[in-house]
C-alpha positions in Angstrom: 82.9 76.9 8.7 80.3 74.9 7.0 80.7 71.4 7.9 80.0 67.8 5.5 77.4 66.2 7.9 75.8 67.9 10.8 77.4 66.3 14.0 76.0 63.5 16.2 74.8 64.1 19.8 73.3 61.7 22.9 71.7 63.9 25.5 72.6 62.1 29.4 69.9 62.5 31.6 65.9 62.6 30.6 65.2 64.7 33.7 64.4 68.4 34.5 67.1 69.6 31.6 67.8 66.8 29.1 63.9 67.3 27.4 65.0 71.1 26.4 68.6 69.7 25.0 67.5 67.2 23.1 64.6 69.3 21.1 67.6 71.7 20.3 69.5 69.4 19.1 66.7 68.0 17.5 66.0 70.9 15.6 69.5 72.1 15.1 70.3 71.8 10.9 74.2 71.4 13.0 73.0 68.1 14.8 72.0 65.0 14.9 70.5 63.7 18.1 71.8 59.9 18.1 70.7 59.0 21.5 69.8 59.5 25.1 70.8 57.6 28.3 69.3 57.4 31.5 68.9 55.1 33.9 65.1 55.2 33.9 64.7 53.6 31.0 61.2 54.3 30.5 61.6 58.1 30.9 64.4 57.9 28.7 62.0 56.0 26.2 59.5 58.1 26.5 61.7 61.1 25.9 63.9 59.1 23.0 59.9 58.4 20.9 59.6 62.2 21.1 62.3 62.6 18.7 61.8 59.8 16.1 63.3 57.0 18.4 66.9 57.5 18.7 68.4 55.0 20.4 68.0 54.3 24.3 70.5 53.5 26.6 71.0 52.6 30.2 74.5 54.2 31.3 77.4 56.0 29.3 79.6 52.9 29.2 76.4 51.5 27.3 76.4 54.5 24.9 80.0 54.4 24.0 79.9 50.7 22.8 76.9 51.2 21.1 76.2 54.1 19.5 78.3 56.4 17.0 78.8 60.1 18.6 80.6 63.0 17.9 79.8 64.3 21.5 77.3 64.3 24.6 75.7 66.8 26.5 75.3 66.1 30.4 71.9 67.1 32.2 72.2 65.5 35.2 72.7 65.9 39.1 75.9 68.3 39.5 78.1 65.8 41.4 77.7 63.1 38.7 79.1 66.1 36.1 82.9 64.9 36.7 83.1 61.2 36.0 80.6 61.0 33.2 82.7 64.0 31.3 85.8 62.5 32.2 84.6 59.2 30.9 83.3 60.8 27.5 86.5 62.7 27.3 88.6 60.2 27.4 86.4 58.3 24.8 87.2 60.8 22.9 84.1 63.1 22.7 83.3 66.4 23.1 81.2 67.1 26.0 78.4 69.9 27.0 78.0 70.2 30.5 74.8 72.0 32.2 75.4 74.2 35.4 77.4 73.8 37.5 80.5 72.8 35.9 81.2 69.4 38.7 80.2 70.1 42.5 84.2 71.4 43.3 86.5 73.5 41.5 89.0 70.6 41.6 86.8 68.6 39.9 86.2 71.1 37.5 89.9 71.6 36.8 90.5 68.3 36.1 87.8 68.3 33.3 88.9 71.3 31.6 92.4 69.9 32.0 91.8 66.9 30.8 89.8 68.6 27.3 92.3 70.6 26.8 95.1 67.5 26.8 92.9 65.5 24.3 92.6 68.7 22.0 88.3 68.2 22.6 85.6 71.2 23.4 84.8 71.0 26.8 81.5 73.7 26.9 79.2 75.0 29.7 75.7 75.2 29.1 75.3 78.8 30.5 72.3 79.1 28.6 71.3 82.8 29.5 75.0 84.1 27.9 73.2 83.0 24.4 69.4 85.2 25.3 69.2 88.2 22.8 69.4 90.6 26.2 72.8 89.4 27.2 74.3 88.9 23.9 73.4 92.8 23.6 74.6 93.7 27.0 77.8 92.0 26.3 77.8 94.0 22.6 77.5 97.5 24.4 80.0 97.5 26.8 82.5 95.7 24.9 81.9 99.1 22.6 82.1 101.3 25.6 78.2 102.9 25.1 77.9 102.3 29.3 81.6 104.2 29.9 83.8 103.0 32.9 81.4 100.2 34.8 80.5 102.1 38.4 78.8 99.0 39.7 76.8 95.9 38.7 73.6 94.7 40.8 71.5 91.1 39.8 68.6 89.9 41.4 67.4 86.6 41.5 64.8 85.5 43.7 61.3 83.5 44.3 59.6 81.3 45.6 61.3 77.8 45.9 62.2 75.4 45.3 65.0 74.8 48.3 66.7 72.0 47.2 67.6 69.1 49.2 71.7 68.7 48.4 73.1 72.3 47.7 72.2 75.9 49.0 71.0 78.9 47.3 73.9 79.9 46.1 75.1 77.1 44.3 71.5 76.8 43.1 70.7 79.9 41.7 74.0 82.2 41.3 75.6 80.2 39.0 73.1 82.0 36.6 74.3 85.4 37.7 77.8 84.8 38.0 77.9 83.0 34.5 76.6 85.9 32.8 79.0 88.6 34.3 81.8 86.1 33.6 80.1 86.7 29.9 79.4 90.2 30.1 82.5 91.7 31.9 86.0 92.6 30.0 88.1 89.7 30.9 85.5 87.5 32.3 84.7 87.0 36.1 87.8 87.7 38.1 87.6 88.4 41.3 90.7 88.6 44.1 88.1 87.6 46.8 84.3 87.9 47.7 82.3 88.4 50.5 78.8 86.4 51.2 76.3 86.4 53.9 73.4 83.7 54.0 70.3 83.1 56.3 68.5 80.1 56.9 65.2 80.8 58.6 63.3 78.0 58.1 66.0 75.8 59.8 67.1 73.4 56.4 70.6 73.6 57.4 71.8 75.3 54.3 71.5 79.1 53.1 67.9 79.8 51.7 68.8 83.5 51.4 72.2 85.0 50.1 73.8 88.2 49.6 77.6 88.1 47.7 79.8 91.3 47.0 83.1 91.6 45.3 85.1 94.5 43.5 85.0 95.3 40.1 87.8 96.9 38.5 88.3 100.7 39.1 87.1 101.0 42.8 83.4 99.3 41.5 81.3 97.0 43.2 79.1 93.6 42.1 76.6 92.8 44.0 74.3 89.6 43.9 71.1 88.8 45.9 69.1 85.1 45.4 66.4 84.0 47.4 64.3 80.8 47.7 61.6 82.6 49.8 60.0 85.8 48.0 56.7 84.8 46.9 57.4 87.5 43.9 59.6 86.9 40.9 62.0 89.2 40.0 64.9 89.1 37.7 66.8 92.1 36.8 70.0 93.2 36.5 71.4 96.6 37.0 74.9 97.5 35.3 76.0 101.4 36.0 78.0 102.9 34.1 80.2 106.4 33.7 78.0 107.2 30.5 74.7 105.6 30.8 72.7 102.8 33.1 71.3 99.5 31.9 68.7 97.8 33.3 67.8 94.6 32.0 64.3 93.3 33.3 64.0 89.6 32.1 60.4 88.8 33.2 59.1 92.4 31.0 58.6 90.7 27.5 58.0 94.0 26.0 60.7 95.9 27.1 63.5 93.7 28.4 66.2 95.9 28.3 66.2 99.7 29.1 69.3 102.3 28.8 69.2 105.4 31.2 71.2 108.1 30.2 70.9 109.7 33.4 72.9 109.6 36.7 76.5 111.5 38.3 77.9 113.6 35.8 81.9 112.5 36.0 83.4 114.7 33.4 83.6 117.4 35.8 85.3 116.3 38.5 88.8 116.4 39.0 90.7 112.8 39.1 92.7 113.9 42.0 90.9 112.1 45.2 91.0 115.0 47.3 89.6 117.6 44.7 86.9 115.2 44.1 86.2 114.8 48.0 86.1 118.4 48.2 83.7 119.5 45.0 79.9 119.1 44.6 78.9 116.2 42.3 76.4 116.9 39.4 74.3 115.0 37.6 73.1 114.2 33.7 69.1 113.8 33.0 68.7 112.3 29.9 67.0 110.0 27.7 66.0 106.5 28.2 65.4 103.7 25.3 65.1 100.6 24.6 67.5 98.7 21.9 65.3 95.9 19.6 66.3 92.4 20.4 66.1 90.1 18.1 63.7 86.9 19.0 65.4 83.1 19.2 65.7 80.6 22.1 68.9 81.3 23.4 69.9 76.6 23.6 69.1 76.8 19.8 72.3 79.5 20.2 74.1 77.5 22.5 73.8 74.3 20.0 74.8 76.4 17.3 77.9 77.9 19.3 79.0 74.2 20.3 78.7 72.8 17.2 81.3 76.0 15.4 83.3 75.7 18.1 84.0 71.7 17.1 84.4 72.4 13.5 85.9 75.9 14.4 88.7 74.1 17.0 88.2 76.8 19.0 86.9 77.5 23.2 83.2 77.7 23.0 82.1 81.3 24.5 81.0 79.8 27.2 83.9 77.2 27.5 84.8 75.0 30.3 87.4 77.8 31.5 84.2 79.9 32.1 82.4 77.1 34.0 85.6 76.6 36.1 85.5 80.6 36.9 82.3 80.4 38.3 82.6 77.4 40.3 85.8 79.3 41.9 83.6 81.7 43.4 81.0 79.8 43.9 83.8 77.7 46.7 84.6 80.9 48.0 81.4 81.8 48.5 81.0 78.8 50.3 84.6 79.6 52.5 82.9 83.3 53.6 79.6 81.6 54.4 81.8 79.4 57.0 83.6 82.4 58.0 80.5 84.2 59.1 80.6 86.6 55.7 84.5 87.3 56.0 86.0 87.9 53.2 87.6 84.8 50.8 90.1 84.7 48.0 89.3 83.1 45.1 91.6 80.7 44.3 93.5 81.1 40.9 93.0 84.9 41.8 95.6 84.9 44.6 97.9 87.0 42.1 95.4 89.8 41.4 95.1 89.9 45.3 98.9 90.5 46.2 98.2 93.2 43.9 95.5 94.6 44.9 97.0 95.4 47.9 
């Protein structure tokens, strides 16, 4: 839906984050960035001259007596996420908010709870769900080219930066989990999940993770992130009934790859015990390499908030997605207590009962 005027933004926070959202919006033909706040004022100057100088402010209150917006977009510290949306919300704006969602899932509930009351888009930033790689991913198992999913396997790790307020879970999986929420039929559900952390330089918070959960159909997730490896790496590994996809992020020329290779399941039996008791064979096939189409995935993510406005619609990545990742990401938190014992995820407490 083509709209009269493009839509007016203010960026919060002139940080790590804010810089990247406000040349998006910037450059979006959807926006018009009408502000930025931070309480460094000289950063936020600094970054507010980049962009033709849009107007400064000191705090949100500040903003929303001042300056006309449509909506904001929050890029600052995770635990400052609730009471500036819910102060923006109620303002009546629509808000963008940049991982994670708020710091607690009860937090988080209340935002998307209190969006949904005022009829406004409530959106997480979950800016890898709008990269040409995932956007395809998503496109070829929603079309079944992978089969039945067998099991899923991301990898995130380097070298730093351990930060000085959450663990490496909260820093780095909400990355992972966002885009399997994406990627998966029916988003990120699972009953419970299991997660072991080690800390061996002593900070007092996890600086190496492992999390597992099930996957529909007896198949298994699996998520590793690590603030130690001195080598980059991210890849992740979806296997399917029909074919394998490996998507290599940091390979420029060949980001994604599909194997059609691996256990040949057409000829087993689906009885259990006939398939306990035959030999398993296996497919060697092709491999290739789908064409991705080249755009920065926040000029995506702009695009996608601003349709969603006009649209009255849940943005893809809405604020019922953000609050699906920050329920595992607690009960990641509740198995790390437990010694890696297994957690429900709460809202999932249904599909439990059932599972068993």
């Amino acid at each position: 839906m083509a709209a009269a005027a493009p839509l007016r933004a203010a960026v919060i926070g002139a940080g790590y984050w804010g810089p990247n959202l406000a040349r998006n919006f910037k450059a979006s033909p959807d926006w018009e960035l009408a502000g930025i706040v931070d309480m460094d004022h000289s950063r936020a100057a600094k970054l507010a001259a980049a962009h033709g100088g849009v107007p400064v402010c000191g705090s949100v209150q500040e903003l929303l007596e001042t300056v006309d917006v449509d909506a904001v977009a929050i890029a600052t510290p995770a635990h400052t996420h609730h009471g500036i949306a819910l102060t923006a919300l109620r303002a009546g704006k629509h808000v963008l908010v940049e991982k994670p969602l708020a710091d607690s899932r009860a937090k988080g509930l209340e935002m998307v709870e209190e969006a949904e009351e005022r009829g406004l888009v409530l959106m997480a930033d979950h800016t890898y769900c709008y990269t040409p790689a995932v956007l395809k991913i998503r496109e070829l198992i929603a079309e079944g080219s992978l089969g039945e999913i067998l099991f899923i396997d991301s990898v995130r790790i380097n070298l730093g930066l351990v930060q000085p307020d959450v663990d490496v879970f909260w820093d780095l999986a909400p990355h992972d989990l966002s885009i399997l929420d994406f990627i998966l039929p029916g988003g990120l559900r699972p009953a419970e999940v299991a997660a072991h952390g080690a800390d061996p330089l002593g900070t007092g918070r996890a600086c190496v993770g492992h999390l597992t959960f099930a996957l529909p159909h007896d198949a298994m997730a699996h998520v590793h992130v690590n603030w130690l490896s001195p080598t980059k790496i991210r890849q992740l590994v979806v296997g399917g009934s029909q074919r394998t996809l490996v998507w290599d992020d940091l390979n420029p020329q060949q980001r994604l790859s599909i194997y059609d290779r691996g256990v040949s399941l057409d000829k087993q039996s689906r009885s259990a015990a006939d398939r306990q008791a035959s030999a398993i064979s296996y497919r060697l096939g092709d491999t290739w390499s789908p064409a991705l189409p080249e755009h920065e995935a926040l000029g995506q993510m702009v695009a996608e908030f601003a349709s969603s406005i006009w649209q009255q619609r849940p943005a893809r990545t809405s604020g019922a997605s953000g609050l699906r990742v920050l329920s595992v990401l607690e009960a990641v938190s509740n198995s790390l207590r437990a010694d890696g014992a297994s957690s429900a995820v709460i809202g999932n407490e249904a599909q439990l009962e059932g599972m068993r």
